[in-house]
KEKE-3310 file (N, C-alpha, C; in steps of 0.2 Angstrom, whole numbers, plus 5000, padded with zeros to 4 digits):
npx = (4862:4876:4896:4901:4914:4925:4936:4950:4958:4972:4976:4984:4983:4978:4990:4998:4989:4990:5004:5005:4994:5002:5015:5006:5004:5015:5018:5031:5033:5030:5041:5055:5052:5058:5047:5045:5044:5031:5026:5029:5021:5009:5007:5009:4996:4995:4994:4984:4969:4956:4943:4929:4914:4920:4931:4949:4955:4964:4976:4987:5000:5010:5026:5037:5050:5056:5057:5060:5058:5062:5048:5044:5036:5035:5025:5018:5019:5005:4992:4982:4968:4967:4953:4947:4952:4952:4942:4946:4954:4966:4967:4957:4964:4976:4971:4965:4977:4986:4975:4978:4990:4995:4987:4990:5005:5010:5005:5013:5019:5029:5025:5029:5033:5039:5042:5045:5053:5046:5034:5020:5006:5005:5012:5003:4993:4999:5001:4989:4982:4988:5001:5018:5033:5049:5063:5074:5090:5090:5096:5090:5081:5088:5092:5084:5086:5093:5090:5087:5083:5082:5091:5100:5111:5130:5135:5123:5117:5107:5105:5095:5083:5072:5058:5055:5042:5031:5017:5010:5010:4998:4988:4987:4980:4965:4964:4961:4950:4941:4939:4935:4923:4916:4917:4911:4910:4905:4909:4915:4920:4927:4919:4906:4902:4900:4906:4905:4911:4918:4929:4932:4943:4954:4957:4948:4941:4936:4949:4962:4951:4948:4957:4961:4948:4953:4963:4960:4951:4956:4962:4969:4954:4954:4961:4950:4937:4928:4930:4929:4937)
npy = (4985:4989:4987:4978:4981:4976:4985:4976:4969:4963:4945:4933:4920:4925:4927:4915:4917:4933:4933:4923:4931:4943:4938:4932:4944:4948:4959:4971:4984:4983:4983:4974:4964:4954:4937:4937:4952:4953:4946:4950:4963:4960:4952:4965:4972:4983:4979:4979:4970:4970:4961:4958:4951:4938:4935:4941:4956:4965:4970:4979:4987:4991:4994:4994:5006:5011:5010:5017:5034:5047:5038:5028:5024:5014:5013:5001:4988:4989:4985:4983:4971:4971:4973:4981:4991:5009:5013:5021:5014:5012:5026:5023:5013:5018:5028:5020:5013:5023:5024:5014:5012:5022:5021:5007:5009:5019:5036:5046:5046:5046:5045:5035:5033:5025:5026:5019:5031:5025:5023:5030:5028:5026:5036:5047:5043:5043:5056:5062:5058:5066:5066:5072:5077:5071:5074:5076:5069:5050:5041:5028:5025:5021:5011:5001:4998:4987:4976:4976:4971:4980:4990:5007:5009:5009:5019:5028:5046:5043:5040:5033:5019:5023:5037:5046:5049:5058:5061:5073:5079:5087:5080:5068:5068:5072:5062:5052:5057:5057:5045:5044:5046:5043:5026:5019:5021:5027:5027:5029:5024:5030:5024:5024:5014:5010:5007:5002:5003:4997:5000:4992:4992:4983:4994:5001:4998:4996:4999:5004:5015:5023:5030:5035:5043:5053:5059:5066:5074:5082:5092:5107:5119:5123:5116:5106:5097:5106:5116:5133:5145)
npz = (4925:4935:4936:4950:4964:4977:4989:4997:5013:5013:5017:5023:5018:5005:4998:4990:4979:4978:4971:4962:4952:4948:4944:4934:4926:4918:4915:4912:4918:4933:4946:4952:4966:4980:4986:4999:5003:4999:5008:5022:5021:5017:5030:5041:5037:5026:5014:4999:4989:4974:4971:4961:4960:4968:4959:4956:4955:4954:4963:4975:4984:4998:5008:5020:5021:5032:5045:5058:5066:5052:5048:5034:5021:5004:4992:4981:4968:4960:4951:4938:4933:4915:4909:4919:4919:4919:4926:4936:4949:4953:4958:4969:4974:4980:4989:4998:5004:5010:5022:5029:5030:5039:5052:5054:5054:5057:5062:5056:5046:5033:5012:5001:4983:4968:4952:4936:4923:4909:4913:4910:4913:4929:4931:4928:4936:4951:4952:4950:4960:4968:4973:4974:4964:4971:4974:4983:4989:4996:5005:5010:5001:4988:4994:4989:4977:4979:4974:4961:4945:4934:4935:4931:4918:4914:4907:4910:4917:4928:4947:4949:4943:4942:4944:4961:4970:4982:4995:5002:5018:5020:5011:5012:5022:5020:5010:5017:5024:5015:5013:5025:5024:5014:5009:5000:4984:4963:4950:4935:4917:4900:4893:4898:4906:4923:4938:4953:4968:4984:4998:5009:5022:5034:5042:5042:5053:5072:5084:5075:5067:5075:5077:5065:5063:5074:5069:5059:5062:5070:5062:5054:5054:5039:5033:5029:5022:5012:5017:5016:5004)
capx = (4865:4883:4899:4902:4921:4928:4944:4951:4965:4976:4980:4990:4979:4979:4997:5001:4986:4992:5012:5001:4992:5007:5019:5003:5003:5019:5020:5038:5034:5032:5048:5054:5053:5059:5042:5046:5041:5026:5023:5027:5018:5003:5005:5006:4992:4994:4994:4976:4966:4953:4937:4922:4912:4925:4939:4953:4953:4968:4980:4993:5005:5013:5034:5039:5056:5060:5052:5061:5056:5055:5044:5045:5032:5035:5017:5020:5016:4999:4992:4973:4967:4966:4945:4945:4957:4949:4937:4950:4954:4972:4966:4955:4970:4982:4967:4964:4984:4985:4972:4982:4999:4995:4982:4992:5011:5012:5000:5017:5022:5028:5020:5033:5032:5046:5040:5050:5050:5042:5024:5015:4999:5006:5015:4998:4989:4999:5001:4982:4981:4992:5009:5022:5039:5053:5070:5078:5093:5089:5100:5085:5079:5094:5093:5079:5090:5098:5090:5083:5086:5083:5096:5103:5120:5133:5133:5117:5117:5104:5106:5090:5081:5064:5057:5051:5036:5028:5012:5012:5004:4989:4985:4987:4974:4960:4962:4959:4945:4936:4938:4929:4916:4913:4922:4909:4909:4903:4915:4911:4924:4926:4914:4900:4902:4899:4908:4903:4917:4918:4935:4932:4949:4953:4960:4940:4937:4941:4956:4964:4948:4948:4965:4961:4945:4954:4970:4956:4947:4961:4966:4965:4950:4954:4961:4945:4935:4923:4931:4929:4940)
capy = (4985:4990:4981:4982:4977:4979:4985:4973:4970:4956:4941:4926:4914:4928:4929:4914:4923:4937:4931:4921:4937:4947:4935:4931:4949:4949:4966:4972:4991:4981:4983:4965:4962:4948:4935:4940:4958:4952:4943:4958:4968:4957:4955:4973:4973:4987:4978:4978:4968:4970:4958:4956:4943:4934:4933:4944:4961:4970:4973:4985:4985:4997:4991:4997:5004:5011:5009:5021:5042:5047:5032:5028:5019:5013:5010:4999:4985:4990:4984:4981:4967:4974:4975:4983:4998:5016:5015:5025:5009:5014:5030:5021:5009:5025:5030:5014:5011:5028:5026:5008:5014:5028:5020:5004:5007:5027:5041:5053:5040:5048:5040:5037:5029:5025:5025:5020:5035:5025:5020:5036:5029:5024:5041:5052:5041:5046:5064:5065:5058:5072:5064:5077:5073:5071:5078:5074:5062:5050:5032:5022:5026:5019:5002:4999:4997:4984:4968:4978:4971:4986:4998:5009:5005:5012:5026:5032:5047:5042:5035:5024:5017:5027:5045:5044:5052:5060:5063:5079:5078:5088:5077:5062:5068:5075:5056:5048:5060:5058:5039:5039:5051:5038:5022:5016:5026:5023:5026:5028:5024:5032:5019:5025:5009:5011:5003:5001:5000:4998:4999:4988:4987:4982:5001:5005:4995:4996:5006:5009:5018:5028:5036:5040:5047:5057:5062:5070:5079:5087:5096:5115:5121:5127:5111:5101:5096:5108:5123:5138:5146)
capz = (4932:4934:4939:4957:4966:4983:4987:5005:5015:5008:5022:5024:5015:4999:4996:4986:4974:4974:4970:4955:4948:4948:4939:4928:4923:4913:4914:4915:4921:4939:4949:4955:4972:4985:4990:5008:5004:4999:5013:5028:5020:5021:5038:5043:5035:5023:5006:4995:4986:4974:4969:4958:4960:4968:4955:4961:4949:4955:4970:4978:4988:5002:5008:5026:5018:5038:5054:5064:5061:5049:5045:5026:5016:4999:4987:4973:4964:4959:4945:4938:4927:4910:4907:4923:4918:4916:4932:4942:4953:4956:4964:4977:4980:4986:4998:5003:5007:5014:5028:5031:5033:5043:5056:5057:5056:5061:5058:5053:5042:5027:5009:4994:4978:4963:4945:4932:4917:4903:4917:4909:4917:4935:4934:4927:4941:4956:4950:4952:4968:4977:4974:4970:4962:4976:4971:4987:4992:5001:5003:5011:4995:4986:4995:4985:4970:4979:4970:4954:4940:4929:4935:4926:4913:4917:4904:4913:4925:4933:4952:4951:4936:4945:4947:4965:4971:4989:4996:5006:5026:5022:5005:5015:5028:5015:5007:5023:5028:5010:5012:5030:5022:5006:5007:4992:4975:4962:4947:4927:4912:4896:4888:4899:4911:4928:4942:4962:4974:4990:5000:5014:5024:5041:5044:5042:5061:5079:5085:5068:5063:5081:5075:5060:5065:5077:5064:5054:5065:5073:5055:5056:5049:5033:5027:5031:5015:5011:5020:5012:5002)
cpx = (4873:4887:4900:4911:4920:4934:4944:4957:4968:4976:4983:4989:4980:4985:4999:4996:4989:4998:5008:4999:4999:5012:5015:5003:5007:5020:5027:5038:5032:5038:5048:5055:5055:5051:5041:5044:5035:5022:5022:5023:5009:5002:5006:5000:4990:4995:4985:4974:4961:4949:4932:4919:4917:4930:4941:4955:4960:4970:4984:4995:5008:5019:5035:5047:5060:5056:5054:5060:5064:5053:5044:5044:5031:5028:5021:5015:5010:4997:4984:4972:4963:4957:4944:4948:4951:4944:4941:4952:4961:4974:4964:4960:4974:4978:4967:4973:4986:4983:4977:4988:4996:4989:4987:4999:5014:5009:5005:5019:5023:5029:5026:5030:5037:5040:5047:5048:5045:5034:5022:5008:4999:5007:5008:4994:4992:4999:4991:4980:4986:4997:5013:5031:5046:5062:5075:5084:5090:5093:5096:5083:5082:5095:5090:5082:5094:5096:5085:5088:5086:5086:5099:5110:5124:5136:5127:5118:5113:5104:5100:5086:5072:5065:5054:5046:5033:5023:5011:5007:4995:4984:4982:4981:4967:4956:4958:4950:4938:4934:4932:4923:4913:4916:4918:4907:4906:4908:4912:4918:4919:4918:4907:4897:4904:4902:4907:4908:4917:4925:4932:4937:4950:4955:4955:4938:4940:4944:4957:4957:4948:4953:4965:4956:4949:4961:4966:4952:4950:4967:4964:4957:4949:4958:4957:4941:4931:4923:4930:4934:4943)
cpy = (4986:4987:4983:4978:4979:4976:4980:4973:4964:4954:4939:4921:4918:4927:4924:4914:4927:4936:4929:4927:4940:4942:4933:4937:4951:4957:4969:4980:4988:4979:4975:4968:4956:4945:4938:4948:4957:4952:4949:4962:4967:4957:4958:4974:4979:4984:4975:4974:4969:4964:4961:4950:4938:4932:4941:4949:4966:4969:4979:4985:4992:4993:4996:5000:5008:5013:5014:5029:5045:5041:5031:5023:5019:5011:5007:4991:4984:4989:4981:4977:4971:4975:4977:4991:5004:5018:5021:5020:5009:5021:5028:5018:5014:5027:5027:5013:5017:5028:5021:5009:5018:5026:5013:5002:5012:5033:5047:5049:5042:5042:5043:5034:5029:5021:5023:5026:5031:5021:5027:5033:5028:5033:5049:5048:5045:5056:5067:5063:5063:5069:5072:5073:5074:5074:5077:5069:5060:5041:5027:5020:5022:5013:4999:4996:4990:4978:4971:4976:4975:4991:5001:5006:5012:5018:5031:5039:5047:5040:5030:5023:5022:5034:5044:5052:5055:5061:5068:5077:5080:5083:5070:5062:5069:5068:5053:5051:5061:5050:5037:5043:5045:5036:5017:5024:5024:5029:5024:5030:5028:5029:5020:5019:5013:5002:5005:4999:5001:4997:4998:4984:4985:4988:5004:5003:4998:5001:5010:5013:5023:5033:5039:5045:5055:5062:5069:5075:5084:5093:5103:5116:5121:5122:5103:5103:5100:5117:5130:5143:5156)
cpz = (4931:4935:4946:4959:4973:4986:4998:5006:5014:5016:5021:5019:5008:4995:4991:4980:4972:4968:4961:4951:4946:4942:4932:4921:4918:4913:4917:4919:4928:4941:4952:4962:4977:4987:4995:5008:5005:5006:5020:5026:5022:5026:5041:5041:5031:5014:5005:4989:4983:4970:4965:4958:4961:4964:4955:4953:4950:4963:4969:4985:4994:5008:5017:5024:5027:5044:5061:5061:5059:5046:5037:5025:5009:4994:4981:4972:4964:4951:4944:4933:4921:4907:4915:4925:4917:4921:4937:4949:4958:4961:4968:4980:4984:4991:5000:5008:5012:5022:5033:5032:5039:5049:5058:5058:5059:5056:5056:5048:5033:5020:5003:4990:4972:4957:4941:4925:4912:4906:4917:4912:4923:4934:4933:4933:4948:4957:4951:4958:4972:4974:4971:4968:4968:4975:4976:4988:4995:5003:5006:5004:4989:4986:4991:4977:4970:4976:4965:4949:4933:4931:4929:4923:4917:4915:4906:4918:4928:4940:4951:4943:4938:4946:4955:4967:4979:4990:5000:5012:5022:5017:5007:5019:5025:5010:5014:5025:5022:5010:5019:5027:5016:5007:5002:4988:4970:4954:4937:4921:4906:4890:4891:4906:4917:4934:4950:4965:4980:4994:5008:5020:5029:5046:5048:5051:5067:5080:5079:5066:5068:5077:5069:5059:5069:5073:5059:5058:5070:5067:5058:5049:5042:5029:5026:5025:5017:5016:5014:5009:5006)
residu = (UNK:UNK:UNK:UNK:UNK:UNK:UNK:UNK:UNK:UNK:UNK:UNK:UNK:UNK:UNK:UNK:UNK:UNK:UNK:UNK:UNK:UNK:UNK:UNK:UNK:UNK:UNK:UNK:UNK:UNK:UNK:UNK:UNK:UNK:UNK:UNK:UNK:UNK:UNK:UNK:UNK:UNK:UNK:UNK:UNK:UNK:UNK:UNK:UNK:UNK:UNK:UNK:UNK:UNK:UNK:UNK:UNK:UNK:UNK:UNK:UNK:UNK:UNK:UNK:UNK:UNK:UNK:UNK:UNK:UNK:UNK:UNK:UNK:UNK:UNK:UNK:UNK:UNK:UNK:UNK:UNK:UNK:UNK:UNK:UNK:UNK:UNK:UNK:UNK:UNK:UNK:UNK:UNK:UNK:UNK:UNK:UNK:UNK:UNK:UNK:UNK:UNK:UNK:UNK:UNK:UNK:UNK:UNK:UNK:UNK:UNK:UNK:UNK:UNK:UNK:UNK:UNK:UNK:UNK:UNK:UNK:UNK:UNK:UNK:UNK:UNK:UNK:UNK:UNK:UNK:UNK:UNK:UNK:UNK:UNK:UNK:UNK:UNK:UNK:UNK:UNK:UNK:UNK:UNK:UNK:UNK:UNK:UNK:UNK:UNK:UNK:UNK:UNK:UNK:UNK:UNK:UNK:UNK:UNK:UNK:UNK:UNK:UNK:UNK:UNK:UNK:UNK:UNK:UNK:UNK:UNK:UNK:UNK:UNK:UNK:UNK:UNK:UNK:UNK:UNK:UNK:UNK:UNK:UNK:UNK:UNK:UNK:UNK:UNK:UNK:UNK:UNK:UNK:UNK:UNK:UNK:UNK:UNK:UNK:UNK:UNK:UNK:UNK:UNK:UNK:UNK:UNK:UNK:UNK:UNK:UNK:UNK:UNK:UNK:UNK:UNK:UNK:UNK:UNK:UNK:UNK:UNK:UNK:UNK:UNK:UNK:UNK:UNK:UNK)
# end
């Protein structure tokens, strides 16, 4: 039998878990952030969590970086505990956050994300989820730098120590509308292992699921899954 997970929505009670995972992870290709981001973002309800048999396998994160339009949502601190890598877990997390920004902070709500160059597998993970590379100024963007401790030197031309990243409207919509069509997968690494996921968030219920229902089924045609080419 295979392993099974399910991805949920982080609460109030999680957070000083998560904090714990994160700092356990040692991993420096995660961006530092303030606790307090942590914590809003919980309660927006747009950051996720993933389980196996009750020991906590993975998060991710989605940052409100501006609430007036255009709306702008930051995705980050996403990270998988290391025998659970290779399932595509960080795929489901961007659909899961996805549906979750967009159902519960603003359904135009457009979806970033900041890599730094040397995260070849964040940056080949978002690139297969839709993301495209962003080229734009943008100085919301920029504040973001303001409590990083990896900015660039001062010999660098770079402005930010990250590539940052987009998901285009229709990509966003196609995630959302693949998520309520199959929100369990079922998921198979290199090695032949098979993993069961279920994305389970609180986007999925009530109202927030009205909206999104209704965001996807007002698509034109032809950008609805399984339209004809």
């Amino acid at each position: 039998m295979g392993l099974t997970a399910t991805i949920t929505t982080a609460h109030t009670k999680d957070a000083a878990e998560i904090l714990a995972f994160l700092r356990a992870s040692g991993d420096e290709k995660l961006l530092p952030r303030p606790d307090s981001d942590y914590r809003r973002a919980i309660e927006a309800g747009i950051f996720c969590l993933a389980r196996s048999e009750d020991r906590l396998i993975g998060v991710a994160g989605a940052f409100v970086l501006s609430d007036s339009p255009p709306v702008l949502i930051e995705m980050g601190s996403c990270y998988v505990a290391a025998d659970f890598r290779g399932f595509g877990l960080q795929k489901l997390f961007v659909r899961a956050r996805i549906a979750a920004a967009t159902a519960l902070i603003h359904q135009d709500a457009r979806i970033l994300t900041a890599i730094t160059p040397q995260n070849l597998g964040s940056r080949a993970s978002v690139l297969k989820a839709g993301f495209e590379p962003l080229t734009e100024d943008s100085r919301v963007l920029m504040e973001l730098c303001g409590y990083c401790a990896a900015r660039p030197g001062e010999t660098s031309d770079r402005l930010c120590c990250c590539d940052f990243f987009y998901i285009p409207r229709g990509r966003q919509l196609r995630e959302i509308e693949v998520l309520l069509d199959a929100p369990t997968v079922t998921t198979v690494r290199a090695n032949g292992e098979r993993l069961m996921v279920s994305i389970d968030i609180d986007a999925l219920e009530g109202a927030p699921r009205a909206r999104l229902d209704a965001l996807v089924k007002a698509q034109e045609p032809a950008d609805r899954i399984g339209a004809q080419a």
